[in-house]
Backbone and ligand atoms as CSV (ligand in chain L), in Angstrom:
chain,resi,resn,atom,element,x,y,z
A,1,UNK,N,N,-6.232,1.634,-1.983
A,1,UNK,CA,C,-7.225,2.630,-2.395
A,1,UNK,C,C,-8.611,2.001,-2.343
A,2,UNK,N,N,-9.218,2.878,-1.834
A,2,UNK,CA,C,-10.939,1.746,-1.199
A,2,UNK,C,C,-11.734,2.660,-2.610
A,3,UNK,N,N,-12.389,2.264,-3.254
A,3,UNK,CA,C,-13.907,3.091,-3.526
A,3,UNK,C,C,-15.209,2.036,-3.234
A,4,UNK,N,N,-15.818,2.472,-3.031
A,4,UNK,CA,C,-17.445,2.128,-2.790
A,4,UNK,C,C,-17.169,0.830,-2.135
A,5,UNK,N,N,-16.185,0.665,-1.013
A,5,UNK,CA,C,-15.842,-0.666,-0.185
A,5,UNK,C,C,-15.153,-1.942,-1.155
A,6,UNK,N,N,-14.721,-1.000,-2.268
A,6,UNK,CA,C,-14.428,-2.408,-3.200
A,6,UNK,C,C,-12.835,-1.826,-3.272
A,7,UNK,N,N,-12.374,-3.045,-1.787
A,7,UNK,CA,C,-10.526,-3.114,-1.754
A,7,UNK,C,C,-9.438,-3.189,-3.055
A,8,UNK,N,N,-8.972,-2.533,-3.485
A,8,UNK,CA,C,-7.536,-2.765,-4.717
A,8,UNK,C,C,-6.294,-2.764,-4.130
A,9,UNK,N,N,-5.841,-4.193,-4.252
A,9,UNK,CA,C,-4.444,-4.251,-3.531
A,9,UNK,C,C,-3.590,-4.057,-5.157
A,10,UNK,N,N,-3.270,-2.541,-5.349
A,10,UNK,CA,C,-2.378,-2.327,-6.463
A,10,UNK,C,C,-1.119,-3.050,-6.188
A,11,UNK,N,N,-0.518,-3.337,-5.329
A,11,UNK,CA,C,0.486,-4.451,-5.571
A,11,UNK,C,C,0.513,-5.362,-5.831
A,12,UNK,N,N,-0.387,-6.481,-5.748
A,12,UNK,CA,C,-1.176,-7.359,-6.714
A,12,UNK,C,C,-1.320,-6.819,-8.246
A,13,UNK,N,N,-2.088,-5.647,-7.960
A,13,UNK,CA,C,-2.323,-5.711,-9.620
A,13,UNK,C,C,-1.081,-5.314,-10.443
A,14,UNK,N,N,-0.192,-4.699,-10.236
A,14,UNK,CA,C,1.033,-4.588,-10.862
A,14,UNK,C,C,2.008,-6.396,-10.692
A,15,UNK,N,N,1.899,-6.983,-9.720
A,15,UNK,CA,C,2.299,-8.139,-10.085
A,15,UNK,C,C,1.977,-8.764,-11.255
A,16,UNK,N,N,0.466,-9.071,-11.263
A,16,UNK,CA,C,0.116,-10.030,-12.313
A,16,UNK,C,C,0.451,-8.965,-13.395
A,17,UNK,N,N,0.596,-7.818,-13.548
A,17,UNK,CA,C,0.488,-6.910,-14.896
A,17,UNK,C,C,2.017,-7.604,-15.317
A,18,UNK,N,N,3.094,-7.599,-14.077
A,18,UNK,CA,C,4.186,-7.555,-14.950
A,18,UNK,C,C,4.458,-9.031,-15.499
A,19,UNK,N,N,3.648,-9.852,-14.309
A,19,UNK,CA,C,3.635,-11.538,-15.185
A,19,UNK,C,C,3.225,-11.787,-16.336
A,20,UNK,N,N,2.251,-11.104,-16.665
A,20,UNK,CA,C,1.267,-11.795,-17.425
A,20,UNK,C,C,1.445,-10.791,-18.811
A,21,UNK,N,N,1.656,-9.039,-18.398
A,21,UNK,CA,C,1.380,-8.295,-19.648
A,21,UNK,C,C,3.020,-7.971,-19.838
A,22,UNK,N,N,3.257,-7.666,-18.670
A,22,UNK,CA,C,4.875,-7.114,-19.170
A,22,UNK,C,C,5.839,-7.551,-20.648
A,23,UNK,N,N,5.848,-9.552,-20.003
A,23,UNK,CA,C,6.288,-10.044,-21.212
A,23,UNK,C,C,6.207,-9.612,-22.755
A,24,UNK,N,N,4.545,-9.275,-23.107
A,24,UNK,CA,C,4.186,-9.122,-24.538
A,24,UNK,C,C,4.613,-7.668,-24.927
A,25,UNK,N,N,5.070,-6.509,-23.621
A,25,UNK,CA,C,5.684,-5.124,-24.266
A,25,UNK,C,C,6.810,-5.651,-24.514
A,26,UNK,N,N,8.020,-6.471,-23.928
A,26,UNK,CA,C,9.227,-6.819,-24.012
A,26,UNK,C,C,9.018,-7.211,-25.471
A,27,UNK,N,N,8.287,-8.197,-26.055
A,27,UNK,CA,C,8.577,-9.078,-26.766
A,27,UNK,C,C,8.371,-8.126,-28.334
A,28,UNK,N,N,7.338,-7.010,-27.842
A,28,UNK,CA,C,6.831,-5.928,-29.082
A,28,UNK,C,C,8.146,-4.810,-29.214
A,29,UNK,N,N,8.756,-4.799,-27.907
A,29,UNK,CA,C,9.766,-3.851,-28.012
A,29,UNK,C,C,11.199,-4.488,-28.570
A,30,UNK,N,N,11.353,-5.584,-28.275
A,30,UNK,CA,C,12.595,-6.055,-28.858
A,30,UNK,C,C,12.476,-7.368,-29.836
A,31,UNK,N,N,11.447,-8.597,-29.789
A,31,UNK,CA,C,11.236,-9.052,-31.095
A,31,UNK,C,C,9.891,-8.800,-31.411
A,32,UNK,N,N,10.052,-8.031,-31.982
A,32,UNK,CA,C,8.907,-7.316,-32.997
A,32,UNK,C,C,7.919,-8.659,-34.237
A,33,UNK,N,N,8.954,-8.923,-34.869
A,33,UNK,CA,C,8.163,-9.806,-36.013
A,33,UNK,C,C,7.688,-10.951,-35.597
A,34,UNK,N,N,8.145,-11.613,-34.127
A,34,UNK,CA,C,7.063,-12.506,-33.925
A,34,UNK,C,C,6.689,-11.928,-32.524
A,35,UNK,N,N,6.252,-11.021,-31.954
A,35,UNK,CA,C,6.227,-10.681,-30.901
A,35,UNK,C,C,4.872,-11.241,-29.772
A,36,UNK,N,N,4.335,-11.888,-30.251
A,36,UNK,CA,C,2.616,-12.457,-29.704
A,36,UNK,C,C,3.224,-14.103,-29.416
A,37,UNK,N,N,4.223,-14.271,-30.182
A,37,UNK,CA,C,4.213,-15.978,-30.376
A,37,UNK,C,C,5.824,-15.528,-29.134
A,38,UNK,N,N,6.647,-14.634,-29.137
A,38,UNK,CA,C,7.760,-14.070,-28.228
A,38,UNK,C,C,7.008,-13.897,-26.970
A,39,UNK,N,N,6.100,-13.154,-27.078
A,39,UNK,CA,C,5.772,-13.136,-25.451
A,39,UNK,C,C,4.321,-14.179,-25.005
A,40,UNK,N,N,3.621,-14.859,-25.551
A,40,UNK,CA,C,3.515,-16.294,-25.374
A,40,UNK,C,C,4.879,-17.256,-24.356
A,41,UNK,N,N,5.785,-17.150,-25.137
A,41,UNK,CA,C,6.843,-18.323,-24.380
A,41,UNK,C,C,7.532,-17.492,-23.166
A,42,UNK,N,N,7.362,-16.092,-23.248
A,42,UNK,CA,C,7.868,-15.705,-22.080
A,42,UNK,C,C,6.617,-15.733,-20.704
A,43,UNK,N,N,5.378,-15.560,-21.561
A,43,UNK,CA,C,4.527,-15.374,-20.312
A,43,UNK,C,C,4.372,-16.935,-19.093
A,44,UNK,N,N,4.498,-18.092,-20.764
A,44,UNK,CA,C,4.141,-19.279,-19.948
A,44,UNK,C,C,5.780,-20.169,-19.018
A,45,UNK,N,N,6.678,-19.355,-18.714
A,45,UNK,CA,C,7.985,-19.301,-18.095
A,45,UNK,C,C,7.304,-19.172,-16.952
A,46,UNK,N,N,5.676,-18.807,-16.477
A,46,UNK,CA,C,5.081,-18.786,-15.485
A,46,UNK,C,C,4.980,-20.485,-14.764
A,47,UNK,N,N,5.209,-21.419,-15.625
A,47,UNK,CA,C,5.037,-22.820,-14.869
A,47,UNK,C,C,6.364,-22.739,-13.818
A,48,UNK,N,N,7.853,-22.329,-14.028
A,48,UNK,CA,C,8.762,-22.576,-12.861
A,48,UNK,C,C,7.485,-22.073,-11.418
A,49,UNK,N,N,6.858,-21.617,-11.086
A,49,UNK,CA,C,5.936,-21.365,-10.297
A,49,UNK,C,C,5.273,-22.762,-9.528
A,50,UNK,N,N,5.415,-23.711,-10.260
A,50,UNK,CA,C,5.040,-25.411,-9.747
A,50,UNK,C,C,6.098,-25.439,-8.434
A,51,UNK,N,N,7.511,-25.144,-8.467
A,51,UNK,CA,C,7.987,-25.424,-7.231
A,51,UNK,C,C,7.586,-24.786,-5.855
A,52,UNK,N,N,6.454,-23.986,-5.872
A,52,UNK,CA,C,5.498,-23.660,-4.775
A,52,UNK,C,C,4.697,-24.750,-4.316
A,53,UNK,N,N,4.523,-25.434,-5.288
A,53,UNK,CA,C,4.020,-27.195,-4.624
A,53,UNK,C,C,4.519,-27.482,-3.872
A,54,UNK,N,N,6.197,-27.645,-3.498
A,54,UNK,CA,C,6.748,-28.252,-2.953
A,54,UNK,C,C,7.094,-27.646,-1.170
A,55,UNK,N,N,6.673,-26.048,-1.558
A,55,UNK,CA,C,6.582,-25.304,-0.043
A,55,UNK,C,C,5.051,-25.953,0.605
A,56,UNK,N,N,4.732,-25.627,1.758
A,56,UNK,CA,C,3.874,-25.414,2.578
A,56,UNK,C,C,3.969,-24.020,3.703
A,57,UNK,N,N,2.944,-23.474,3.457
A,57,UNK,CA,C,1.553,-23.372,2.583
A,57,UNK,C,C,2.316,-22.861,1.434
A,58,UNK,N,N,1.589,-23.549,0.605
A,58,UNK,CA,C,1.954,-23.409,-1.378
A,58,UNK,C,C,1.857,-21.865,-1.607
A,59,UNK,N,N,0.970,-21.064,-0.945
A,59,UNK,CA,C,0.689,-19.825,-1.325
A,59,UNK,C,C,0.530,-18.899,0.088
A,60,UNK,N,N,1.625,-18.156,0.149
A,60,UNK,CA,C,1.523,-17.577,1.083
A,60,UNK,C,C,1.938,-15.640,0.548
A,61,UNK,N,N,0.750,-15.011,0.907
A,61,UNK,CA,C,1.482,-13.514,-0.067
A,61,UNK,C,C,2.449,-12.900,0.412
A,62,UNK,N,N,3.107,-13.526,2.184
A,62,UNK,CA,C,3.634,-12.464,2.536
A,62,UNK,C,C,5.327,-12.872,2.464
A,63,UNK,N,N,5.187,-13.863,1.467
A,63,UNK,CA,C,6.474,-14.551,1.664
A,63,UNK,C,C,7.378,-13.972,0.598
A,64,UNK,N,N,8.718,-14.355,0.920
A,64,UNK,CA,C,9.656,-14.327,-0.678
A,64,UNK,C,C,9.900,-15.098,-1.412
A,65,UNK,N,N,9.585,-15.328,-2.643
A,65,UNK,CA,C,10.274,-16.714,-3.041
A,65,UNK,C,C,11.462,-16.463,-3.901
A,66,UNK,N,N,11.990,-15.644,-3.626
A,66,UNK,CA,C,13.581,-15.314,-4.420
A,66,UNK,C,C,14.080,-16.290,-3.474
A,67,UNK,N,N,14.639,-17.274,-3.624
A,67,UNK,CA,C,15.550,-18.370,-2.809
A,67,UNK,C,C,15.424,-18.975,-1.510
A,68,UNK,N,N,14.011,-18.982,-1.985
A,68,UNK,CA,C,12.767,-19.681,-1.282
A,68,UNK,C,C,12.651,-21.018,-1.566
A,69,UNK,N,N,12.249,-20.648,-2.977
A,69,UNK,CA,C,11.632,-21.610,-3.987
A,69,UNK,C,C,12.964,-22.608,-4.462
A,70,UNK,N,N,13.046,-23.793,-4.892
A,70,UNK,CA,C,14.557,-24.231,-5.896
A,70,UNK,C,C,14.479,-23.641,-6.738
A,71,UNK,N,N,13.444,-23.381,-7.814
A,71,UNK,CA,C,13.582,-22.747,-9.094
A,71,UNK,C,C,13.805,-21.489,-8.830
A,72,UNK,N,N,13.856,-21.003,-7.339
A,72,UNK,CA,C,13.865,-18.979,-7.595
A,72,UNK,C,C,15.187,-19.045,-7.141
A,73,UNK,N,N,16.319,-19.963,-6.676
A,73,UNK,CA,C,17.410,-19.711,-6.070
A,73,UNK,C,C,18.656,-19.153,-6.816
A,74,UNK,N,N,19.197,-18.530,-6.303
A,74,UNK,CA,C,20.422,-17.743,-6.849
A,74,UNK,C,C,21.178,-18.663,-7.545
A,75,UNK,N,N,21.422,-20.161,-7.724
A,75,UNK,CA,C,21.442,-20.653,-8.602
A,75,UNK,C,C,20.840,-21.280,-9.578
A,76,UNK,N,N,19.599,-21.087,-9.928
A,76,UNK,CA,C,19.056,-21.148,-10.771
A,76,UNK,C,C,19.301,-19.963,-11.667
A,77,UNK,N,N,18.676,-18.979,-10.964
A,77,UNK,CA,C,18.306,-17.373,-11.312
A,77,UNK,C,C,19.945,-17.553,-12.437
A,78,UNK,N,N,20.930,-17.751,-11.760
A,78,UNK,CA,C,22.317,-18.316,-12.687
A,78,UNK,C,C,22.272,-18.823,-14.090
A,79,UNK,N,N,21.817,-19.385,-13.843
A,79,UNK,CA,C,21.500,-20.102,-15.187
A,79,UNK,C,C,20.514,-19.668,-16.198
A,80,UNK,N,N,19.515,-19.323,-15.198
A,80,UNK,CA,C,18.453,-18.586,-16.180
A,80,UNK,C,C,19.313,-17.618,-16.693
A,81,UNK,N,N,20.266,-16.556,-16.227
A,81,UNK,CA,C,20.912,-15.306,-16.914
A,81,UNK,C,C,22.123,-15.928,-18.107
A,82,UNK,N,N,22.556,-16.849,-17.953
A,82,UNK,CA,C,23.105,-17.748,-18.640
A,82,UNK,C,C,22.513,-18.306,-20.367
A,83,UNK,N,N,21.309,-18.530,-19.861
A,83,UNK,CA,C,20.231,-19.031,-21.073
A,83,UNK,C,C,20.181,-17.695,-22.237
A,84,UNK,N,N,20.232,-16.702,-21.699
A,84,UNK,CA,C,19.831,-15.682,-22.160
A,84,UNK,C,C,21.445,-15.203,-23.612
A,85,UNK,N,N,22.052,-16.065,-23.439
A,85,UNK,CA,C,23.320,-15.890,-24.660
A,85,UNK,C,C,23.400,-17.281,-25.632
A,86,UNK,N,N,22.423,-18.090,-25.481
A,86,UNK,CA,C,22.342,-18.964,-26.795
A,86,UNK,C,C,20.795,-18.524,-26.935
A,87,UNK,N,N,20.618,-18.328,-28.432
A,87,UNK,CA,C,19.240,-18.101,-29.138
A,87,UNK,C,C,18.291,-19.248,-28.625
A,88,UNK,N,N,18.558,-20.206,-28.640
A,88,UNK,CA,C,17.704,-21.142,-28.748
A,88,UNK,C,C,16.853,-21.103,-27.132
A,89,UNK,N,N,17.223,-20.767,-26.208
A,89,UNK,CA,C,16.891,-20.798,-24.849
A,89,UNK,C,C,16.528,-19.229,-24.475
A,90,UNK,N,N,16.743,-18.246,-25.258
A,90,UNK,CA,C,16.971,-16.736,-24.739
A,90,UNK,C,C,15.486,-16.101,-24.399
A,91,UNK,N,N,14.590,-16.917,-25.059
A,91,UNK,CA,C,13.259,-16.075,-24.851
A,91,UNK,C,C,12.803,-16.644,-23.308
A,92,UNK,N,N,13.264,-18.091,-23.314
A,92,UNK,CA,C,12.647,-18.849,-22.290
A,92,UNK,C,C,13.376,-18.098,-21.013
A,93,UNK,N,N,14.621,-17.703,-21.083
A,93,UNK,CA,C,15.728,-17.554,-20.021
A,93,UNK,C,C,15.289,-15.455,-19.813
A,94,UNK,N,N,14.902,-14.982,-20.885
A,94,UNK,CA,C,14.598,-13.730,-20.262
A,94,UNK,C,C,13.212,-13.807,-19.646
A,95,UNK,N,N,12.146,-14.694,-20.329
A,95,UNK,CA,C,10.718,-14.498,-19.485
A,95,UNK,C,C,11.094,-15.206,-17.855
A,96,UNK,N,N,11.920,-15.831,-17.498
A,96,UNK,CA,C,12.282,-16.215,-16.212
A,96,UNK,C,C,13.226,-15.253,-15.761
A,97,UNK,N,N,13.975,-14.474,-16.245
A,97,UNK,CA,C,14.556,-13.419,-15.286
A,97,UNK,C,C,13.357,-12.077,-15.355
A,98,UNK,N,N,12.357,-12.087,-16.183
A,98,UNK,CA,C,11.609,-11.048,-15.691
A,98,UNK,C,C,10.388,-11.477,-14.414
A,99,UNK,N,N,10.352,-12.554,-15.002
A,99,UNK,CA,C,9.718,-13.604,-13.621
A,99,UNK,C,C,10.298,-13.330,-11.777
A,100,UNK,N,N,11.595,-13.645,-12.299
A,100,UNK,CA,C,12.365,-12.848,-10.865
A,100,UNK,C,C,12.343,-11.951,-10.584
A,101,UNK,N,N,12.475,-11.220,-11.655
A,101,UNK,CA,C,12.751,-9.437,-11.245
A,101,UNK,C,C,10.917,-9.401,-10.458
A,102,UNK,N,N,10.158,-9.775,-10.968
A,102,UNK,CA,C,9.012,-9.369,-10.428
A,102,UNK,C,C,8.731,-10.318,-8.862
A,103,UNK,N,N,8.400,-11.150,-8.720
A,103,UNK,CA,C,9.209,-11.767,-7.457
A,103,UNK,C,C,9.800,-11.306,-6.420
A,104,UNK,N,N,10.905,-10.867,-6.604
A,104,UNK,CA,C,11.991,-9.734,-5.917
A,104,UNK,C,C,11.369,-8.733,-5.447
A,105,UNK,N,N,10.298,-7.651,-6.137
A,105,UNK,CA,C,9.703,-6.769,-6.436
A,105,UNK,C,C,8.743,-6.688,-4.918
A,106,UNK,N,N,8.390,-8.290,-4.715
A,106,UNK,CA,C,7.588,-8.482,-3.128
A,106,UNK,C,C,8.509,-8.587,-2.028
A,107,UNK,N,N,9.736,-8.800,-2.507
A,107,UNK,CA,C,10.588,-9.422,-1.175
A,107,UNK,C,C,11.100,-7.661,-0.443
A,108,UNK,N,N,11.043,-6.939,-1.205
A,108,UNK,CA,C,11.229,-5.227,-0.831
A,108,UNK,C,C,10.721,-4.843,0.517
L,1,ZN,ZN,ZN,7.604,-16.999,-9.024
């Protein structure tokens, strides 16, 4: 959508929305009483994103990194769904499967 020559790639902006904001509705919708300090640890699940270091070119938009990446591979993604049934790992293990789900979201 162009206005006044100023480009909006809304697929971009729904990316970063679901990286960055998504987490804190999750965290208001299902842990409520700490939900700022809940979606905090889900948003910063954004570092698995370092194993783009290890591609060349590090940043490419038109790529996939669902099992691209080591950290985006179907065995990881495993484990991350895994994390998600002991408390102690569950916030970390759902902000990385919403991490994927959004991810995925480009590979379409
Ligand atoms: Zn990623």
């Amino acid at each position: 959508m162009e206005i006044y020559g100023l480009l909006i790639d809304w697929q971009m902006v729904l990316h970063y929305f679901l990286h960055l904001g998504f987490p804190f509705l999750v965290a208001w919708l299902f842990f409520r009483k700490e939900w700022k300090k809940a979606g905090l640890i889900m948003v910063l699940t954004l570092v698995v994103d370092m194993d783009h270091l290890l591609a060349s070119p590090v940043f490419d938009p038109d790529r996939c990194s669902i099992n691209f990446h080591p950290l985006h591979n179907y065995w990881a993604i495993g484990i991350y769904f895994a994390g998600v049934f002991y408390e102690k790992t569950r916030l970390v293990a759902i902000g990385l499967l919403l991490h994927m789900s959004t991810d995925l979201l480009d590979c379409l």
